[in-house]
C-alpha positions as CSV (number, residue, x, y, z in Angstrom):
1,X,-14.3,-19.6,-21.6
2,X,-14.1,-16.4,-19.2
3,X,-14.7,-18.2,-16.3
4,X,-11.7,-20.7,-17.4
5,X,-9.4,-17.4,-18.1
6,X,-10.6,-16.5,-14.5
7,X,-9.7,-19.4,-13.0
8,X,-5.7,-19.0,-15.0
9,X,-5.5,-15.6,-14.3
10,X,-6.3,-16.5,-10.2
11,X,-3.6,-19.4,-10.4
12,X,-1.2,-17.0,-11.3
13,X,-2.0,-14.6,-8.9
14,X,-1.7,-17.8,-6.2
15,X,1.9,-18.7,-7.4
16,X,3.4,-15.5,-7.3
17,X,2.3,-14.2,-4.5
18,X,2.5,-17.1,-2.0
19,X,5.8,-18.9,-3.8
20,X,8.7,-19.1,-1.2
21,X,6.8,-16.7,0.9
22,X,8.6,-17.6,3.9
23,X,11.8,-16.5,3.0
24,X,11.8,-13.8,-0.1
25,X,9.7,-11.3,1.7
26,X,10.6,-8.1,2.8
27,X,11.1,-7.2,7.1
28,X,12.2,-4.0,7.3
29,X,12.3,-1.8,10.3
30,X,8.6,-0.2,10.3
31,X,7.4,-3.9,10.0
32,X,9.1,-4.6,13.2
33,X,7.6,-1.5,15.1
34,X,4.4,-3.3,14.3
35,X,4.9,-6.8,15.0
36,X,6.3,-6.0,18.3
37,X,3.2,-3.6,19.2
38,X,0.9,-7.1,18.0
39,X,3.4,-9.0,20.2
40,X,3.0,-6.7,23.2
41,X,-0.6,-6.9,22.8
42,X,-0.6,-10.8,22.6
43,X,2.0,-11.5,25.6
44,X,1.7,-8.1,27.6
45,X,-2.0,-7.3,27.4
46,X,-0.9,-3.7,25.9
47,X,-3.7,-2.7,23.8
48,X,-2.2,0.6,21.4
49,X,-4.9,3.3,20.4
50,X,-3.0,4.4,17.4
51,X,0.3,2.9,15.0
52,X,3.4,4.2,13.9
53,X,3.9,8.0,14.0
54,X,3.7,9.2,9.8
55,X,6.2,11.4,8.1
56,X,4.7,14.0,10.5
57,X,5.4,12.9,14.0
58,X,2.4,14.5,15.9
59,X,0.4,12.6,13.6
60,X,0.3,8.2,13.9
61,X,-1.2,5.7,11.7
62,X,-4.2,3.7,13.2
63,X,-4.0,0.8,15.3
64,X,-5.8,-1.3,13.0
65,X,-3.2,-2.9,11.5
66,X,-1.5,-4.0,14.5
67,X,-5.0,-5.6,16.0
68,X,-5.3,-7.6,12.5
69,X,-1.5,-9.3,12.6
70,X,-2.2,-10.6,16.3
71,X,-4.5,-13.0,14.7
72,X,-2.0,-14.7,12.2
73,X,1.0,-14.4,14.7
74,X,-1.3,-15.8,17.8
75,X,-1.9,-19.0,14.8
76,X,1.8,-19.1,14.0
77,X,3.2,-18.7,16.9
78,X,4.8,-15.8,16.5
79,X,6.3,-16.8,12.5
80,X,7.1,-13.6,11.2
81,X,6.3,-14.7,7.8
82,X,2.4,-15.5,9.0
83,X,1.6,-11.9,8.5
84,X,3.1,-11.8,4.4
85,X,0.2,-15.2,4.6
86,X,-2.3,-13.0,6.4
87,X,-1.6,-9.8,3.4
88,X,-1.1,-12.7,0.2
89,X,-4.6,-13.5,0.8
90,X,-5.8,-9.9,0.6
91,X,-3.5,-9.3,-2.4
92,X,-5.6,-12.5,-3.6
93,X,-8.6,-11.3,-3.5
94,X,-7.9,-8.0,-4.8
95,X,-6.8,-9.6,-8.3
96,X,-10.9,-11.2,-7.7
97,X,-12.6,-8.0,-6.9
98,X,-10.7,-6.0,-9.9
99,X,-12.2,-8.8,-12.1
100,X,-15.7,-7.7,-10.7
101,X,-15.0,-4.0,-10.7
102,X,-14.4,-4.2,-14.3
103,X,-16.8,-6.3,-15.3
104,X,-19.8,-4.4,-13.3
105,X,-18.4,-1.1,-14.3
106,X,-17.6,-1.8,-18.1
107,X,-17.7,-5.2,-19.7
108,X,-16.2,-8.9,-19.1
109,X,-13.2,-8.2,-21.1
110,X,-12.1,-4.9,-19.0
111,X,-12.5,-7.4,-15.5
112,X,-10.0,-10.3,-17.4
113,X,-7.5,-7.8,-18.8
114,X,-7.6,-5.9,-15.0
115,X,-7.5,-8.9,-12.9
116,X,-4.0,-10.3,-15.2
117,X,-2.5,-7.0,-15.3
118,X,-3.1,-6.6,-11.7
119,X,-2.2,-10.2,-11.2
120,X,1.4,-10.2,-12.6
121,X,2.2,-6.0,-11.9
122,X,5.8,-6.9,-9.8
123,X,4.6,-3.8,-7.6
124,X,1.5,-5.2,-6.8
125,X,3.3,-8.8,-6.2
126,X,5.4,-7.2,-3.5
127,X,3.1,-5.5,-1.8
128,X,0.6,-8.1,-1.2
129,X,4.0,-10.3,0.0
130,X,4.9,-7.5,2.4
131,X,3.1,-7.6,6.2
132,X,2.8,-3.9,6.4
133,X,-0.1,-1.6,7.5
134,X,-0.4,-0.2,3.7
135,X,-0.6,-3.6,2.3
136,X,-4.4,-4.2,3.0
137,X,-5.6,-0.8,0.9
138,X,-6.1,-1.8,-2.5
139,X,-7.9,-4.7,-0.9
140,X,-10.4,-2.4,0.6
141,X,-10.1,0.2,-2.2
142,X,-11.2,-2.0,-4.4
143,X,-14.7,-2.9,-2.2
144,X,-14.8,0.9,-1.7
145,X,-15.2,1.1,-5.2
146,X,-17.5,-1.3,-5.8
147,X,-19.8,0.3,-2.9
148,X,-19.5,3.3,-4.7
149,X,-21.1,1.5,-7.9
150,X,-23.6,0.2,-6.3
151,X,-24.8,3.6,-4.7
152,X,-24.5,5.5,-7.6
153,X,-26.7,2.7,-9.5
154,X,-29.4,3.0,-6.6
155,X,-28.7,1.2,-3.7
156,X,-28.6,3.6,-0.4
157,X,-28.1,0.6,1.6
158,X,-24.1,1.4,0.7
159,X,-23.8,5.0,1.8
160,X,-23.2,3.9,4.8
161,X,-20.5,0.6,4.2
162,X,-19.0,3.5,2.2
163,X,-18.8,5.4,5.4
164,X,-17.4,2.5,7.2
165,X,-14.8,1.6,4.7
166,X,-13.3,5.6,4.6
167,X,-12.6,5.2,8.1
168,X,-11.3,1.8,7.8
169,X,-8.8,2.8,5.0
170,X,-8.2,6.1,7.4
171,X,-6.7,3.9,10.2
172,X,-4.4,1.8,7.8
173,X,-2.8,4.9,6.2
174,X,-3.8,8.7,6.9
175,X,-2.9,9.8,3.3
176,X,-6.4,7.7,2.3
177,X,-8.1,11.2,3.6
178,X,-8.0,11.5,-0.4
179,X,-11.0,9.3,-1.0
180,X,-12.7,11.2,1.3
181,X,-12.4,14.2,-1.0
182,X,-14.0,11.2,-3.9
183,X,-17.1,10.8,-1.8
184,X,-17.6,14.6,-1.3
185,X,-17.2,15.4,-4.7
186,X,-19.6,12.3,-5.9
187,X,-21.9,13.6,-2.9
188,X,-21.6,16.9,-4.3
189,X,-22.4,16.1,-8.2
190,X,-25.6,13.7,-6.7
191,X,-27.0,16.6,-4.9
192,X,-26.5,19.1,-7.9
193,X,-28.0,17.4,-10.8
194,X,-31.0,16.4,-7.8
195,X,-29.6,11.9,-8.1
196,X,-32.2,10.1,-6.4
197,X,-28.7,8.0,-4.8
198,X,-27.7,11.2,-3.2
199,X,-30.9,11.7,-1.1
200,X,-29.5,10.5,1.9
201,X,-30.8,12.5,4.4
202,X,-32.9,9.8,6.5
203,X,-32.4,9.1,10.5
204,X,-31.7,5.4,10.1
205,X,-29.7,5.5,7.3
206,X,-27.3,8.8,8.8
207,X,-27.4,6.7,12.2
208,X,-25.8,3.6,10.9
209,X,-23.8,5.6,8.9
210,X,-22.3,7.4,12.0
211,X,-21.9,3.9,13.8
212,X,-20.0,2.4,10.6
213,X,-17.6,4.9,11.1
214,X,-17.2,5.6,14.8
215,X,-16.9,1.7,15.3
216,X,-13.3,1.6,13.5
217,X,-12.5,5.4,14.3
218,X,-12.9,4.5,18.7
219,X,-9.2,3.6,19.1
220,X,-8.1,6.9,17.5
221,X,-10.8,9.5,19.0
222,X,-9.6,7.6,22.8
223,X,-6.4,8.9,22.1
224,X,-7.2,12.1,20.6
225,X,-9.3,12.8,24.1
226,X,-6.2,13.2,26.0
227,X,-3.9,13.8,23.4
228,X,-5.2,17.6,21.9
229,X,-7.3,15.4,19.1
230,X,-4.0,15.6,16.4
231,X,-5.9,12.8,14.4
232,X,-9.2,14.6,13.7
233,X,-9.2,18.2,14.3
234,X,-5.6,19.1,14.1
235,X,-6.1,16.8,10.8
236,X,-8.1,18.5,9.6
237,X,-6.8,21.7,10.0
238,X,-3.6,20.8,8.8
239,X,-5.6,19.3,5.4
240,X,-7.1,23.0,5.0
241,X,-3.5,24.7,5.4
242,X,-2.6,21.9,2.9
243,X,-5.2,22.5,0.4
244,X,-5.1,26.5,0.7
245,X,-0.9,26.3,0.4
246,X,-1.5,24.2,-2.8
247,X,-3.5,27.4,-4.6
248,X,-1.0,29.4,-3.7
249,X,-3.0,32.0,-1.4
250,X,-1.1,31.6,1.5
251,X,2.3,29.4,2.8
252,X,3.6,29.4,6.7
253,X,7.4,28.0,4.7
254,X,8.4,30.1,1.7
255,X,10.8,27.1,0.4
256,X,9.5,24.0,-0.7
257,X,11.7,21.2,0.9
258,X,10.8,18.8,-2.0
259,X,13.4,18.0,-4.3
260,X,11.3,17.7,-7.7
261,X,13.8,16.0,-9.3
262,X,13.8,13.1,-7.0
263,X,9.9,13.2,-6.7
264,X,9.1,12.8,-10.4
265,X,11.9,10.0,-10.7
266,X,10.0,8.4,-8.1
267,X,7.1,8.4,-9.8
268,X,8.2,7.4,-12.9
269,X,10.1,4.2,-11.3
270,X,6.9,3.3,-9.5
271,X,4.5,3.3,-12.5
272,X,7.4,1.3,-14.2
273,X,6.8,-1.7,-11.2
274,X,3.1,-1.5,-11.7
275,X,2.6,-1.4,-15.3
276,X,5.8,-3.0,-16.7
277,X,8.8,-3.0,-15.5
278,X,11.0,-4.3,-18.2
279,X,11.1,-0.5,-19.6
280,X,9.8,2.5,-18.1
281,X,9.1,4.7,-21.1
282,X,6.2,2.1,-22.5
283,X,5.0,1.8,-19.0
284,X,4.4,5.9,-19.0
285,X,3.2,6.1,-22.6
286,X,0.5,3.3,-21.6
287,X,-0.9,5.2,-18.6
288,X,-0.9,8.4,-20.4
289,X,-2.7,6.9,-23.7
290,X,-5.1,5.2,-20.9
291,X,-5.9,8.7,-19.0
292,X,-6.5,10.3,-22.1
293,X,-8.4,7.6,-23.5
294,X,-10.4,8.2,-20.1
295,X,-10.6,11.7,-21.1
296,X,-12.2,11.4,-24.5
297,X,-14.7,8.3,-23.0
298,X,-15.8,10.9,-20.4
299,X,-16.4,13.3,-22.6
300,X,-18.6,11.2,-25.0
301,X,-20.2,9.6,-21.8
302,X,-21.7,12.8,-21.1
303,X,-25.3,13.2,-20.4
304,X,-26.0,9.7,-20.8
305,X,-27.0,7.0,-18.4
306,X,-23.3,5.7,-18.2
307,X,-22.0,9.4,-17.5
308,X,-21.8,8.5,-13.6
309,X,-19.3,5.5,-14.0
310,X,-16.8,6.9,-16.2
311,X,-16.7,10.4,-13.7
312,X,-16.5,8.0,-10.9
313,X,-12.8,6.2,-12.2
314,X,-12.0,9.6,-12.9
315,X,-12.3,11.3,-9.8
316,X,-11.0,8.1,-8.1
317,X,-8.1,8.3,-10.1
318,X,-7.5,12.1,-9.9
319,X,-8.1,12.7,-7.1
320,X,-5.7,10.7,-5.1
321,X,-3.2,11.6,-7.6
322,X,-3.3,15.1,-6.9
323,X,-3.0,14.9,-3.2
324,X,0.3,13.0,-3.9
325,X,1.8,15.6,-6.0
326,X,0.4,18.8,-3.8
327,X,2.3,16.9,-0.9
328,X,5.2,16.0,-3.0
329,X,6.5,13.3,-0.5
330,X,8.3,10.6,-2.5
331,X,6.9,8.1,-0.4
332,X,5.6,4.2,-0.9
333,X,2.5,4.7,1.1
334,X,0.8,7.4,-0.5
335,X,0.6,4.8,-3.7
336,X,-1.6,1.9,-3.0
337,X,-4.5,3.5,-3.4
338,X,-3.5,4.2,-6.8
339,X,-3.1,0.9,-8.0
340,X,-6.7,-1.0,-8.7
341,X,-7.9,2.9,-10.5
342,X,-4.2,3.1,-12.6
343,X,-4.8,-0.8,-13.8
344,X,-8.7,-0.3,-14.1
345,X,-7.6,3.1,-16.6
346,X,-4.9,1.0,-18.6
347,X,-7.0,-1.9,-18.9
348,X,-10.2,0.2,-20.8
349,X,-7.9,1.7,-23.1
350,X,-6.5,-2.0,-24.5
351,X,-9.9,-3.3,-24.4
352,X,-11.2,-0.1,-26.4
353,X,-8.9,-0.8,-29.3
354,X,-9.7,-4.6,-29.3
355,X,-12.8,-4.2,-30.9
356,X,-11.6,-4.9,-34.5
357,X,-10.2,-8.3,-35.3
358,X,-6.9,-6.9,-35.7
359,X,-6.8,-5.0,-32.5
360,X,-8.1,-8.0,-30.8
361,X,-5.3,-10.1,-32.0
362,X,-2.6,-7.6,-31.8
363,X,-3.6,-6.3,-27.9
364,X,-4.1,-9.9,-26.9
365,X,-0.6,-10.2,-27.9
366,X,0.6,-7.1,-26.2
367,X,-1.3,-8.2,-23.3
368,X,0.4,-11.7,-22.6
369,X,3.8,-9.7,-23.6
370,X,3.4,-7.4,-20.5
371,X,2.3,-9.9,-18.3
372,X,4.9,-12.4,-19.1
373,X,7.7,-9.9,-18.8
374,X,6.4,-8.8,-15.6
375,X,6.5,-12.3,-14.4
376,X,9.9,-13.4,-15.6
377,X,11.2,-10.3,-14.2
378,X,9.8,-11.1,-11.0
379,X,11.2,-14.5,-10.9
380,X,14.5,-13.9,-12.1
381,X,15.3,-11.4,-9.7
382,X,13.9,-13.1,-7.2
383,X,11.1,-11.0,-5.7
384,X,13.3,-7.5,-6.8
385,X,16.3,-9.1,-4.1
386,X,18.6,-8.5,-6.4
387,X,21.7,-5.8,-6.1
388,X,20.3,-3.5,-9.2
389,X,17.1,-3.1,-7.7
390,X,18.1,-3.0,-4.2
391,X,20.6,-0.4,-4.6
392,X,18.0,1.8,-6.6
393,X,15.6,1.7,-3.4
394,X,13.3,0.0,-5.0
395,X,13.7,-3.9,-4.0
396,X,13.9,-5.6,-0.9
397,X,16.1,-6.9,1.6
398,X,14.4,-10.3,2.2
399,X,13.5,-11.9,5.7
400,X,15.6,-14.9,5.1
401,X,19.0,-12.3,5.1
402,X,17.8,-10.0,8.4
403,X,17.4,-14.0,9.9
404,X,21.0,-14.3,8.6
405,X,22.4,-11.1,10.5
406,X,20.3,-11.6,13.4
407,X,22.0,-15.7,13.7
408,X,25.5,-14.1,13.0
409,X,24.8,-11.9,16.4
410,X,23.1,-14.6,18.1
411,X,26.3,-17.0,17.4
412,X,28.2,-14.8,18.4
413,X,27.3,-13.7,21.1
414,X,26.8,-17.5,23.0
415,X,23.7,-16.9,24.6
416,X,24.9,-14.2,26.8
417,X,22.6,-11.1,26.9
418,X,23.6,-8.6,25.0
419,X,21.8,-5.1,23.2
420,X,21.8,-3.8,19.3
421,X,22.4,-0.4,18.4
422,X,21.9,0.9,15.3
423,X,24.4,4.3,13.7
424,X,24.0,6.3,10.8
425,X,20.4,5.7,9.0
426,X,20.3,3.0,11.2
427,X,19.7,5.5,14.3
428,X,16.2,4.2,16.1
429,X,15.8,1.9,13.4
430,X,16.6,-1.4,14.0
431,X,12.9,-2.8,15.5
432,X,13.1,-5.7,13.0
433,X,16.2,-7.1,14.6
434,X,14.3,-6.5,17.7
435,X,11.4,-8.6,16.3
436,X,13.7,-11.5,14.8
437,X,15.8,-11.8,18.1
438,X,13.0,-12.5,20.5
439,X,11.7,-15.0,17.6
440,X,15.0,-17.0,17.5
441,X,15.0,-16.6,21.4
442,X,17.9,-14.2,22.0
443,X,18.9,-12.6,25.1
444,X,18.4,-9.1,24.2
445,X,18.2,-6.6,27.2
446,X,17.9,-3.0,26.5
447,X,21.2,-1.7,29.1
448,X,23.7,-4.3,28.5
449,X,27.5,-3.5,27.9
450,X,27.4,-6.4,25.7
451,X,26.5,-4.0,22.2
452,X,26.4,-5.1,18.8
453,X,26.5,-2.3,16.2
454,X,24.4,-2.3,12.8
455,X,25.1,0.6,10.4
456,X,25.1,1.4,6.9
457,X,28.2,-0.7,4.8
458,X,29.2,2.9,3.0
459,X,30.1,4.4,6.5
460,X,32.6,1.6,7.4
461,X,36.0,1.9,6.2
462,X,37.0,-2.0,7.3
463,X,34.8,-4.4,6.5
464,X,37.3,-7.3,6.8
465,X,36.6,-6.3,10.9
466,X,33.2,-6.8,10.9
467,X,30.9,-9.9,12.0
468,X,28.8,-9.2,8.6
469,X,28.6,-7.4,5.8
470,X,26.2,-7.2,3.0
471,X,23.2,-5.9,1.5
472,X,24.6,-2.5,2.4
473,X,25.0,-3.4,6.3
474,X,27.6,-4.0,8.3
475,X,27.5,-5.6,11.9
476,X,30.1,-5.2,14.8
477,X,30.4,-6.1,18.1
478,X,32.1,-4.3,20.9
479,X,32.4,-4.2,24.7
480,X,31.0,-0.6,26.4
């Protein structure tokens, strides 16, 4: 029977995230810097050392992600919907390594209530449909957390895949310095209360340790060596300002730039998307009954031989957490680490009340109600394409409508060379065009008098002037 609820639960998780993948997927303009570094790297030979620059421009995402989407753009021939393929997969078999996690870590029942909730969450959907260098981390949070299991039950042999997979999750997104923080403090508790799993002081195990992480790590430290090392000890600094500004001892900028208000509303949208989206307040109340549910579990886990699990979600959880409030950036990439712990949390609170009959029947319910919301909700509004979600920030612009803009300037235009420019928030951004034009063969030269303008629809008085104009863009053309 659990295998057959497995199997369900996977078949889901198939439909949603691969059904009309080629066109309802997002391609925004960060997706484009990427697939035209993979392009470079495929047609020119340019090999990058590091990705996109972060919120803080001295500092860049690694190249990682752009070495992984040459493989299914080389297969597709440059299809930019091969990468949302290459990511669906991953997203995949995340929904079957949250089945193990919460099976190994608690019982059959917590794995089949994660792997559905994390199957039909319409945040998680969307982010295993987007080709984007933040896509793969629950993927590899989740084996990170299942290496931690395993260590913590006895086997050394994954200190040093644990190593490995830090400096892997590093590369695709340089807020995953969080879980680094996780292993110190587990490292930390192991050598205090004297764990035989935190004895790891032993030349072969400390050597392929050092090579499991300076394997991934070798495109950024290249760079670093003529660049004034900005991704490890300028990092690392800037973590220690970063931790010390968040006590409050000292502060280089008196004001906070962060607008609280926005933040928290951020947050509180987001967990809507993962946990159910339908209504926000039930989605909060959930994750709150589940932390403190946590809470209570921890405290009556204590001093027995399950006390290592249960602090092990919790600092996984917490941890993370806090790093995304101290830094107060209202930001989508600071989150997918979040989402296997958040569901793992939510899902051992339900299973907790479902030991009575009653609580069996009446959270089995609740169960399939969530799910199935999620799922119509997703449907319905077509992967969140939809004008209420888009003009809340929070859905997409699909590939199928930047293929549309990019064919009006393409038509237009006859075949003559011509340049894009973006205005407004469009300024610099505009790389997905970039992407889709050399895909559908356009001319595009970067000094051509030949422009065509993209810029936000609320900054255009005339829209009945315009080439285009939707999804809160509108497209011109001129003659410099």
């Amino acid at each position: 029977m659990n295998r057959l609820l497995l199997f369900f639960i996977i078949i889901i998780a198939f439909f949603l995230i691969f059904y009309r993948i080629s066109s309802l997927i997002p391609f925004f303009n960060d997706q484009g810097w990427f697939y035209l570094s993979a392009r470079d790297m495929l047609t020119k030979g340019i090999i990058p050392l590091v990705g996109i620059a972060s919120s803080h421009p001295w500092l860049h995402q690694g190249a990682l992600w752009t070495y992984l989407l040459t493989l299914p753009l080389l297969l597709s021939r440059f299809n930019p919907a091969s990468g949302a393929i290459f990511t669906g997969m991953l997203g995949l078999g995340t929904v079957i390594l949250v089945y193990f996690i919460g099976k190994n870590l608690f019982s059959v029942r917590v794995g089949l209530i994660s792997s559905f909730f994390y199957a039909t969450s319409p945040l998680v959907i969307n982010n295993a449909r987007t080709a984007y260098h933040t896509s793969p981390i629950p993927f590899f949070t989740a084996l990170l957390i299942l290496a931690f299991y395993a260590w913590i039950k006895g086997n050394k042999k994954m200190f040093p895949m644990i190593i490995g997979l830090l400096a892997v999750l590093y590369n695709f997104e340089i807020a995953t310095v969080s879980l680094t923080f996780v292993f110190l403090l587990i490292l930390l508790y192991g050598i205090r209360f004297k764990k035989s799993w935190a004895k790891i002081w032993n030349k072969k195990l400390l050597f392929f340790s050092a090579f499991a992480w300076f394997i991934p790590m070798l495109p950024m430290l290249l760079y670093d060596t003529t660049h004034g090392f900005p991704q490890t000890l300028k990092f690392i600094a800037w973590i220690g300002y970063k931790v010390i500004a968040a006590t409050g001892l000292y502060h280089l900028h008196n004001n906070s730039l962060t607008d609280w208000g926005q933040f928290f509303k951020f947050l509180y949208l987001h967990t809507q998307m993962l946990i159910f989206i339908p209504n926000g307040v039930i989605a909060l109340v959930l994750l709150l009954c589940g932390f403190i549910s946590l809470l209570y579990l921890l405290r009556k886990k204590m001093f027995t031989k399950d006390q290592d699990v249960y602090l092990l979600i919790f600092v996984i959880f917490l941890v993370p957490l806090a790093f995304v409030l101290v830094g107060g950036v209202a930001s989508d990439a600071y989150l997918p680490i979040l989402y296997v712990p958040t569901i793992l949390i939510l899902s051992l609170f339900l299973s907790n009340l479902m030991r009575s009959r009653i609580g069996l029947i009446i959270v089995s319910i609740l169960i399939f109600f969530i799910g199935g919301l999620n799922v119509y909700s997703v449907l319905s509004t077509q992967y969140l394409s939809t004008s209420e979600y888009f003009e809340k920030g929070l859905g997409i612009v699909p590939l199928t409508e930047i293929e549309k803009q990019t064919n009006v300037i393409l038509v237009d235009t006859k075949n003559k060379k011509f340049t894009i420019k973006g205005i407004g928030v469009y300024k610099n951004l505009t790389d997905n065009y970039q992407y889709i034009i050399y895909w559908m063969h356009g001319s595009l030269i970067s000094n051509s008098k030949n422009v065509y303008i993209i810029q936000p629809e609320k900054d255009y008085k005339n829209t009945k002037n315009s080439l285009y104009s939707g999804y809160g863009v509108v497209i011109t053309h001129k003659i410099e």
